[in-house]
TORTOR-10590 format. One record per residue: residue number from 1; residue in one letter; x, y, z of N, C-alpha, C, CB in turn. Coordinates in steps of 0.2 Angstrom, whole numbers. Glycine has a CB too. Layout:
N
REC   lovo   nukol    n.c1    n.c2    n.c3   ca.c1   ca.c2   ca.c3    c.c1    c.c2    c.c3   cb.c1   cb.c2   cb.c3
REC    NUM       A       X       Y       Z       X       Y       Z       X       Y       Z       X       Y       Z
...
This chain:
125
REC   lovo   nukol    n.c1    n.c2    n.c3   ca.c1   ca.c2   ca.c3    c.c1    c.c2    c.c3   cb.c1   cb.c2   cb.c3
REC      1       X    -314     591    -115    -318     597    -115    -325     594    -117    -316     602    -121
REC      2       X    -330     593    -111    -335     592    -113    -340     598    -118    -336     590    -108
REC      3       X    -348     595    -121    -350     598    -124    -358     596    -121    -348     596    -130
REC      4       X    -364     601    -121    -369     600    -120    -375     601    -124    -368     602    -115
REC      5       X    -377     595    -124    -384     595    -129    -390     597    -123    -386     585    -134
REC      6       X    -395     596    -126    -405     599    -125    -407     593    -128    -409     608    -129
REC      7       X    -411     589    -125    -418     586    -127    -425     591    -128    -419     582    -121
REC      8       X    -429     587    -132    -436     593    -130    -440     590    -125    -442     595    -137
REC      9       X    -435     585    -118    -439     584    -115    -437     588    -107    -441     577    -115
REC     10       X    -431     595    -111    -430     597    -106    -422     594    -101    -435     596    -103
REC     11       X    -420     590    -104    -416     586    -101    -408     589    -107    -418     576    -102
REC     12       X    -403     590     -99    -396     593    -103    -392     585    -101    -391     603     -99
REC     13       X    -388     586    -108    -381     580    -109    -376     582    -110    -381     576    -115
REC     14       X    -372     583    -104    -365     584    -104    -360     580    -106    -363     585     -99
REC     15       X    -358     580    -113    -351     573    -115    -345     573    -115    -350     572    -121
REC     16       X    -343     571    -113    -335     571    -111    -332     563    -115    -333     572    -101
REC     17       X    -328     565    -120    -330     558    -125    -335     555    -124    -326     553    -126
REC     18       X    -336     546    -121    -339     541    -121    -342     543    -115    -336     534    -122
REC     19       X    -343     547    -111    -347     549    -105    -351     555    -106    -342     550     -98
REC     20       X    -355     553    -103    -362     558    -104    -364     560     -94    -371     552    -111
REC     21       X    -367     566     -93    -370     567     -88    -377     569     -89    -368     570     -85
REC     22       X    -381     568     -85    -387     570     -87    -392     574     -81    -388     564     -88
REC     23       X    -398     579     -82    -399     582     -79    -405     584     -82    -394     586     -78
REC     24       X    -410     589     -79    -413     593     -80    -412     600     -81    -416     591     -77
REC     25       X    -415     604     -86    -412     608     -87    -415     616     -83    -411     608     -95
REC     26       X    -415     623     -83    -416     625     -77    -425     627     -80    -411     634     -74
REC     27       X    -424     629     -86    -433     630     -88    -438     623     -84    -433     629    -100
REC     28       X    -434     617     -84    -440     612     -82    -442     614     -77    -439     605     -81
REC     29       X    -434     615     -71    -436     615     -64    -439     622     -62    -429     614     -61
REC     30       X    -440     625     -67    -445     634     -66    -452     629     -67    -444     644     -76
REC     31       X    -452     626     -72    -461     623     -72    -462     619     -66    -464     618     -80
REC     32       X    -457     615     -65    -458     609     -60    -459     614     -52    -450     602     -60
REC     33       X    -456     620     -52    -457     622     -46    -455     617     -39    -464     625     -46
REC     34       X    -456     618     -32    -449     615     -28    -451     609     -29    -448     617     -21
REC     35       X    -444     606     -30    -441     599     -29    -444     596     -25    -435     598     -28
REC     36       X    -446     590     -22    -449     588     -15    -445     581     -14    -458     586     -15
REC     37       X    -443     578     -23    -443     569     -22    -439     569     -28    -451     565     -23
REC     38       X    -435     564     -29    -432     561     -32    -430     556     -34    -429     563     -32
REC     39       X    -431     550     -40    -429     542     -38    -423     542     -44    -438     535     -39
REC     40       X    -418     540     -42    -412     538     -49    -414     531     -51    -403     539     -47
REC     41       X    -411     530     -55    -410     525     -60    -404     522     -55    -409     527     -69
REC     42       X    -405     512     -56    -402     511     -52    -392     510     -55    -405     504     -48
REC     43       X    -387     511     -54    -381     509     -56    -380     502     -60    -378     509     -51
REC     44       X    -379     502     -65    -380     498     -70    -382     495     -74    -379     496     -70
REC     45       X    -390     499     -74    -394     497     -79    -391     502     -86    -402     498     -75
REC     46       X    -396     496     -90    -393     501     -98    -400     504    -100    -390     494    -107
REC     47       X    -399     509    -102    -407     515    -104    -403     514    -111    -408     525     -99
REC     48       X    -411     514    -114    -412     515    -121    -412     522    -123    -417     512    -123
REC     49       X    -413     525    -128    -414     535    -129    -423     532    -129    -411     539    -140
REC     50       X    -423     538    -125    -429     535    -123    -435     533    -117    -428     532    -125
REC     51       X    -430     531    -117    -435     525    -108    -434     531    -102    -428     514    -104
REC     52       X    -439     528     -98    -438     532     -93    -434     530     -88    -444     533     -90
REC     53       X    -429     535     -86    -425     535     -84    -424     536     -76    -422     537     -87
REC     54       X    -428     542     -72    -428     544     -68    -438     547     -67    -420     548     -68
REC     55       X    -438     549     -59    -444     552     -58    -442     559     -52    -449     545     -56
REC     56       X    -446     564     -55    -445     571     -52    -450     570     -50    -444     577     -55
REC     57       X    -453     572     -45    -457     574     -42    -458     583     -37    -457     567     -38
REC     58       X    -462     587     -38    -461     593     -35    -468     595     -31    -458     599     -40
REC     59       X    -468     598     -30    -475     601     -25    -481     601     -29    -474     609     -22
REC     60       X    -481     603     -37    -486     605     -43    -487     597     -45    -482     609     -51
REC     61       X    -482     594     -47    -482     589     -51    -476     582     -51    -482     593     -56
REC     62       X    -474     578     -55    -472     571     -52    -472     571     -61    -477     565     -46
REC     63       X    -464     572     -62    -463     570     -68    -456     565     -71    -464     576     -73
REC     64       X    -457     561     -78    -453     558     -78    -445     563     -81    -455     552     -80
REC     65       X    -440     558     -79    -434     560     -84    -432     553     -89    -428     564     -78
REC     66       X    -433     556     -95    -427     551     -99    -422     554    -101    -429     548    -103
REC     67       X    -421     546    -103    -415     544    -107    -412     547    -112    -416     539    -108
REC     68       X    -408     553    -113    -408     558    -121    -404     555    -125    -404     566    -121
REC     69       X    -400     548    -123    -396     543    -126    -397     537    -123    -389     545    -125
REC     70       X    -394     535    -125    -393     526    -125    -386     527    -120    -390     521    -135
REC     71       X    -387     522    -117    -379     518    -111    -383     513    -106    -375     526    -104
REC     72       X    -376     515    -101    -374     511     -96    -374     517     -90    -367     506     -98
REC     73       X    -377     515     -85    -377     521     -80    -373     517     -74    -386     525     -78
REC     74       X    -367     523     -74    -362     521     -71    -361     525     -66    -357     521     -74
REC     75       X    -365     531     -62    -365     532     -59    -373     539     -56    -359     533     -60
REC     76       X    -375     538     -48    -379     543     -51    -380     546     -44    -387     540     -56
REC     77       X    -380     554     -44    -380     559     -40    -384     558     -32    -382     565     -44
REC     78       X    -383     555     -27    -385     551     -22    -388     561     -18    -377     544     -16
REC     79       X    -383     564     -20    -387     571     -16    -391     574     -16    -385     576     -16
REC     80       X    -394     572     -24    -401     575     -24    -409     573     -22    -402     575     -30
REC     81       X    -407     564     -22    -412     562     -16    -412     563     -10    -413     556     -15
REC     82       X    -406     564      -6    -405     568      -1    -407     572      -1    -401     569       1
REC     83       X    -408     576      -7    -409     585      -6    -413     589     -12    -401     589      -6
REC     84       X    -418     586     -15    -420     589     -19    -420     593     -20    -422     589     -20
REC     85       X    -423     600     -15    -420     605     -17    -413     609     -21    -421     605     -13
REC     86       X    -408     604     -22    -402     605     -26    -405     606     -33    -396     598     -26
REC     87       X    -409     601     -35    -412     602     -43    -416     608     -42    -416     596     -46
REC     88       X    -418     612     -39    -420     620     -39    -414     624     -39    -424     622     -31
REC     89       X    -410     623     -36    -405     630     -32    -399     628     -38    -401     628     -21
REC     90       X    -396     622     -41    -391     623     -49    -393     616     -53    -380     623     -48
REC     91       X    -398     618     -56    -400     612     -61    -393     608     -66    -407     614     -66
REC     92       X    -392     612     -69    -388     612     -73    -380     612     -70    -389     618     -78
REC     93       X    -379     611     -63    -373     608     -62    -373     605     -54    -367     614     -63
REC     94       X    -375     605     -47    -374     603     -42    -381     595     -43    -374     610     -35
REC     95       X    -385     599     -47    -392     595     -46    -391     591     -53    -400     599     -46
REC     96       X    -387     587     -56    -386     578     -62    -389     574     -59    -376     574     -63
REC     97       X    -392     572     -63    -397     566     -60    -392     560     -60    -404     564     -65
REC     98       X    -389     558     -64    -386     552     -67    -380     553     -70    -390     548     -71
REC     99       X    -375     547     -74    -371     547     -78    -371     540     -81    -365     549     -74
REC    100       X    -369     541     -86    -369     535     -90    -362     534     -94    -375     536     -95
REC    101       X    -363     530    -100    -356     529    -105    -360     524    -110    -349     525    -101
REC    102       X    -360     532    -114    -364     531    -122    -364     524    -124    -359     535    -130
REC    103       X    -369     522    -129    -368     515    -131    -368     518    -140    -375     508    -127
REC    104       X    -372     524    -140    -374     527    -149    -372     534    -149    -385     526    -152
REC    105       X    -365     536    -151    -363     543    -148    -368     545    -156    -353     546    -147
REC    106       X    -370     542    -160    -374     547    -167    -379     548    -164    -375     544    -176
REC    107       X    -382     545    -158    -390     548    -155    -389     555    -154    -394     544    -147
REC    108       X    -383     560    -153    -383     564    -152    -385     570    -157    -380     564    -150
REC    109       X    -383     568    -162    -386     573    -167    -394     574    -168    -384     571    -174
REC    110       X    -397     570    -165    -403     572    -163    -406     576    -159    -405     569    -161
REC    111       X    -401     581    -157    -402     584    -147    -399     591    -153    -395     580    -136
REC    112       X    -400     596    -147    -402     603    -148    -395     605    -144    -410     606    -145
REC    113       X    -392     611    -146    -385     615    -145    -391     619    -142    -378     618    -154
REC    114       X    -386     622    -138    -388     629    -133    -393     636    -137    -379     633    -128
REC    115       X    -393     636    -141    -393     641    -144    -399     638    -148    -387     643    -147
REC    116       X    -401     632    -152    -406     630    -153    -412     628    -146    -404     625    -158
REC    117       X    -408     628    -140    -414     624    -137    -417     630    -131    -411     615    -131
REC    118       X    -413     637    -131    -418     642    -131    -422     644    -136    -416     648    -129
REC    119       X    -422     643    -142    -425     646    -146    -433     642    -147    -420     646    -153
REC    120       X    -430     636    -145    -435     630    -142    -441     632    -135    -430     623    -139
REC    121       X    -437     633    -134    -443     634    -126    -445     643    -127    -437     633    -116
REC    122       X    -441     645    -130    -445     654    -132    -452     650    -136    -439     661    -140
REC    123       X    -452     648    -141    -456     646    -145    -463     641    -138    -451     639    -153
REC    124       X    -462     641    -133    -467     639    -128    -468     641    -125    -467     636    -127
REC    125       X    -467     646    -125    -472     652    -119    -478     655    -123    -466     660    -116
């Protein structure tokens, strides 16, 4: 049974024990407005919590995505550079940027439960 944290950089973490997925969450992709571009992180590099991990790019703007944990990225979603548009149309599930395998599962207690990370983005409008 996975679980999903919020970053405050906008970024959702799906865990399933020692595996994590990763994503943008739908509030970014409302600011980013349409997708155009997408570059992943290559397969097997290790990301720190932190580092920049991936780059969005949309019609407004060109931003990055990090890292909401520490790992090993062991896999990462080839459809969305095909199709950027996916990270418009289900951010939070067809559009994952990446996958990894935790290296610091306690970096998690640093990230926000669903219920704190609206209460987060209300507070920024």
């Amino acid at each position: 049974m996975s679980k999903t944290y919020y970053s405050d950089e906008h970024e959702w973490i799906a865990v399933d024990g020692d595996k994590a997925t990763i994503g943008i969450t739908n509030y970014a992709q409302e600011q980013l407005g349409d997708v155009v571009f997408v570059e992943l992180p290559e397969v097997g590099k290790t990301l720190s919590q932190g580092d920049e991990a991936a780059v969005v790019e949309s019609v407004k703007a060109a931003s990055e995505v990090y890292a909401a944990v520490s790992g090993e990225v062991t896999e990462v979603n080839g459809a969305v550079e095909e199709e950027p548009s996916k990270v418009n149309e289900d951010p939070e599930n067809e559009g994952w940027f990446f996958k990894l395998t935790l290296s610091d599962s306690s970096e998690l207690d640093k990230l926000m439960d669903a219920e704190a990370y609206k209460k987060f983005i209300e507070g920024l409008d």
